[in-house]
N, C-alpha and C positions, 0 to 999 in steps of 0.2 A: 451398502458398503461393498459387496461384488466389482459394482462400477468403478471403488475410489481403484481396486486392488485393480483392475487391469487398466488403470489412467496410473498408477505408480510404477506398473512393471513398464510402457511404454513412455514411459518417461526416462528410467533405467539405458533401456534397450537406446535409447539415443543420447542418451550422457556423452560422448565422446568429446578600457579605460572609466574614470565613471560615468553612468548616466543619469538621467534625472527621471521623477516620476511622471514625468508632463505625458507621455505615451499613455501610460496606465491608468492615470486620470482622464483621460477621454474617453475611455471605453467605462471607467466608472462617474463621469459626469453625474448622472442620474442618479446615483447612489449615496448615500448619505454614510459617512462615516459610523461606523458601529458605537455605540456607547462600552459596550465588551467587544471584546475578539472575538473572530469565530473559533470554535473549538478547532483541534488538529483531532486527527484518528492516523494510529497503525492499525491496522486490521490484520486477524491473522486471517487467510482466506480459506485453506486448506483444497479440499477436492474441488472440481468444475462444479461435481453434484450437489455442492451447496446453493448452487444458482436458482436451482427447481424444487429441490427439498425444503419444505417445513419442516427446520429440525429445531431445537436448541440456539445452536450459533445466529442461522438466518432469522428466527426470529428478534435476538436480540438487535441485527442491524436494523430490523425494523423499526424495533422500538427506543434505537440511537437516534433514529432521524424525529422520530418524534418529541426527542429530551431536547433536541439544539435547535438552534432557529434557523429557519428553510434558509440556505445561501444564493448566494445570487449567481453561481457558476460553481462547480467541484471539478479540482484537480488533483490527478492520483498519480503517482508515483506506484508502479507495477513490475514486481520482481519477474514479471516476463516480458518487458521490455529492454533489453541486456545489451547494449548499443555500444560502437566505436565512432564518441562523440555524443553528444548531449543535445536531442532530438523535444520535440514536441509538434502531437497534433493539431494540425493550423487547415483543417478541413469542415466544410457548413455541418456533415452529419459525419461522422466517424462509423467506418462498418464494424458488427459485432464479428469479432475474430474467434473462430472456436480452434485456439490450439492445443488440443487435445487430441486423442484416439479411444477404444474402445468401451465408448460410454452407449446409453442409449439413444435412439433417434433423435427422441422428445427433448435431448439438451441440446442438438446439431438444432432442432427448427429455433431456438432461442432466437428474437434477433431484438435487439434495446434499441431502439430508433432514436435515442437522443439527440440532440442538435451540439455539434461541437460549436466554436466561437474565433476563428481564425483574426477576428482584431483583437482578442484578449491573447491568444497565444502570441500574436506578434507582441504586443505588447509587454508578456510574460517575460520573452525571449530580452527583451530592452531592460529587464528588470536585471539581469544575469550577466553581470557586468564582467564575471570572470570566467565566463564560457562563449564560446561562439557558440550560439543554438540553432539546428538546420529545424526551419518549417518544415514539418515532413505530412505529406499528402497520401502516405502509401500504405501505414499502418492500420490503426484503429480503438477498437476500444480490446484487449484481449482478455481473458478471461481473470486475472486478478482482479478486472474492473469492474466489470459488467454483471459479475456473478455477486458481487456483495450489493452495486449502487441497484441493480432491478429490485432488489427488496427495500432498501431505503426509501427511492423513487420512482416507483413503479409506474406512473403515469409519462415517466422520459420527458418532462417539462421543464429542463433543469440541462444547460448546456455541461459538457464534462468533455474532460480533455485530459490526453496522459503527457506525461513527462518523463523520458526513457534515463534508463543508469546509465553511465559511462563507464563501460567495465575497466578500462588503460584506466581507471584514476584511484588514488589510495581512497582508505576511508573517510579520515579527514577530510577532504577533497568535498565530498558528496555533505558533509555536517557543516562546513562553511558555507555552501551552495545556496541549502536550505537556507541558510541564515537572510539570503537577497530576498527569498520570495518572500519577507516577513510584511512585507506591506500590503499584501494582498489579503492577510488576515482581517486588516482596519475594512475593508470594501466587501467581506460578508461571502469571501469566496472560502470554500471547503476543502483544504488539502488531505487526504489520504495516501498513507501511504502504508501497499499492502505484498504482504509476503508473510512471514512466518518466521519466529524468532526463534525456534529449533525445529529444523528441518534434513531430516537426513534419511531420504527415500532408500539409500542402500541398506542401511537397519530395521526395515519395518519389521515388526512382529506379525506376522501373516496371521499367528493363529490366536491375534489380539483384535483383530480386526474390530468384532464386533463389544470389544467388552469397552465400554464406558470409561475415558478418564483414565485406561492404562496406558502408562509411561517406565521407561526404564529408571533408575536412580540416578543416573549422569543425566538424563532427561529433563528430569524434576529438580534437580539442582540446578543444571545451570538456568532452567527458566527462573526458580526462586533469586537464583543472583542474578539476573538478569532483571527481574522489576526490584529487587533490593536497591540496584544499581540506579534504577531509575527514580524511584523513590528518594532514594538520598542528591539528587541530579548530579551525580556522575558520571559525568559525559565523557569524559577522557577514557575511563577504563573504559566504557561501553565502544568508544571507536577502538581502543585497543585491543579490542576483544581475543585476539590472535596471542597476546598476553598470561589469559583467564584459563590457563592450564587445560587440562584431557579433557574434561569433558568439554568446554569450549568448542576446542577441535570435532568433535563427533557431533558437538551439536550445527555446528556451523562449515561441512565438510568443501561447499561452496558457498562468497557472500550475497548471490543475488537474491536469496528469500530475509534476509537479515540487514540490507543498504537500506528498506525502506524506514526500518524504524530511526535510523541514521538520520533521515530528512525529518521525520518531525521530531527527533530531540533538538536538531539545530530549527525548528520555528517556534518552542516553547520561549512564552514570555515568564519575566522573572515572577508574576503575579497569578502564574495559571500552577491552577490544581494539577494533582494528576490522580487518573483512578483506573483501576482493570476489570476489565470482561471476559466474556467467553474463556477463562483461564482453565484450559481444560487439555490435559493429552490426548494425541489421538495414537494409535496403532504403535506405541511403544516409544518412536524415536522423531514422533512430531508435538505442535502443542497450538493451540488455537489462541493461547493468551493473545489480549489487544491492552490498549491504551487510549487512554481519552485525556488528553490536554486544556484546562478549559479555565477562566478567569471569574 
């Protein structure tokens, strides 16, 4: 926990027309329609050091990927990809981006060698009919990603690709979005989308660090209305969120850890369950709850 506390304070310290599916069907030729959808996942990701730690949380991504059926590509939506414009990586192998500071060595030597898939992201990009999306060659995978999918898929046989936020765009914006990539579910591809559904690094409780599952009371509430919210599929309040009174606000101080659960409320089908994980506070004024979407 040492490591989350000085990856929070240097986080801190820097705070300052339509188309058709004929594209996307080529890259999924091969692939046979699902009888179910693939599941959706919000993940809450929390520290870098969940990447290398067996704790709790990483365990249970492990034992996600073993409940859903292996997909045939994973695309993630990463609250640290924070863009002007709506980006996605369109490169053979995406480099593991460590953006972070004052962790230990042993998370800097990390590197997930997965194979990105630049015909699917072009493809993706065709799917997106109300964005221009730039193929971007420059980014990678960054630590939203790679720190949850190396436990999942640990072997990196498994192309994955991110898809960045477009910070110029309301919330709305981002839940319609989502709603295009819905065809990609039928073809056995995995979208995640990962950030953290109260997240507010300027309130950590420093001397809660180490104590399990403490949360403030506006903490724990707005996470409980926040899967009440989802549970009932209420999606309106949840893009409203800005709505959802004080503690709202404190839980949600900026939206880049909070857009991605945005994307997969807008790829839930009418038919898919929902259920929660790792639903746990961490250090006062975060929370690790996730979501699983699934038919």
């Amino acid at each position: 926990m040492m490591y989350r506390k000085h990856f929070i304070k240097t986080i801190i310290a820097g705070v300052a027309g339509m188309t058709t599916l004929s594209a996307f069907n080529r890259f999924t030729s091969g692939l046979k329609e699902q009888e179910q959808l693939m599941p959706v996942l919000f993940i809450g990701h929390g520290s870098p050091m969940n990447g290398i730690e067996d704790n709790e949380f990483s365990a249970r991504w492990r034992a996600m990927a073993k409940d859903i059926p292996t997909p045939s590509a994973v695309l993630v939506v990463s609250a640290h990809w924070f863009t002007n414009g709506t980006k996605i990586t369109a490169m053979d192998f995406p480099a593991t981006i460590h953006d972070f500071g004052g962790f230990p060595q042993p998370l800097f030597d990390v590197q997930y060698n997965a194979p990105g898939s630049p015909e699917l992201a072009k493809e993706t990009a065709e799917l997106l009919h109300s964005a221009h999306v730039e193929l971007n060659h420059d980014w990678g995978l960054d630590h939203g990603a790679w720190t949850v999918i190396r436990h999942m898929y640990p072997e990196a046989n498994i192309p994955v690709l991110q898809l960045s936020i477009d910070y110029t765009k309301a919330p709305q914006y981002h839940y319609e979005l989502a709603r295009e990539l819905y065809a990609l579910r039928k073809k056995g591809v995995l979208i995640i989308g990962s950030g953290n559904m109260v997240h507010n690094l300027r309130m950590i409780a420093w001397d809660k660090l180490e104590t399990p599952g403490f949360g403030y009371d506006w903490a724990l509430q707005m996470n409980d209305t926040f899967k009440n919210l989802i549970t009932a599929g209420d999606h309106q309040q949840l893009i409203k969120y800005e709505t959802l009174g004080t503690a709202a606000k404190l839980a949600i101080p900026t939206p880049e850890h909070y857009l991605p659960l945005l994307y997969t409320l807008g790829l839930k089908g009418s038919k898919d369950s929902v259920s929660f994980f790792n639903d746990k506070a961490v250090a006062g004024s975060l929370t690790m709850t996730s979501v699983k979407f699934a038919n």
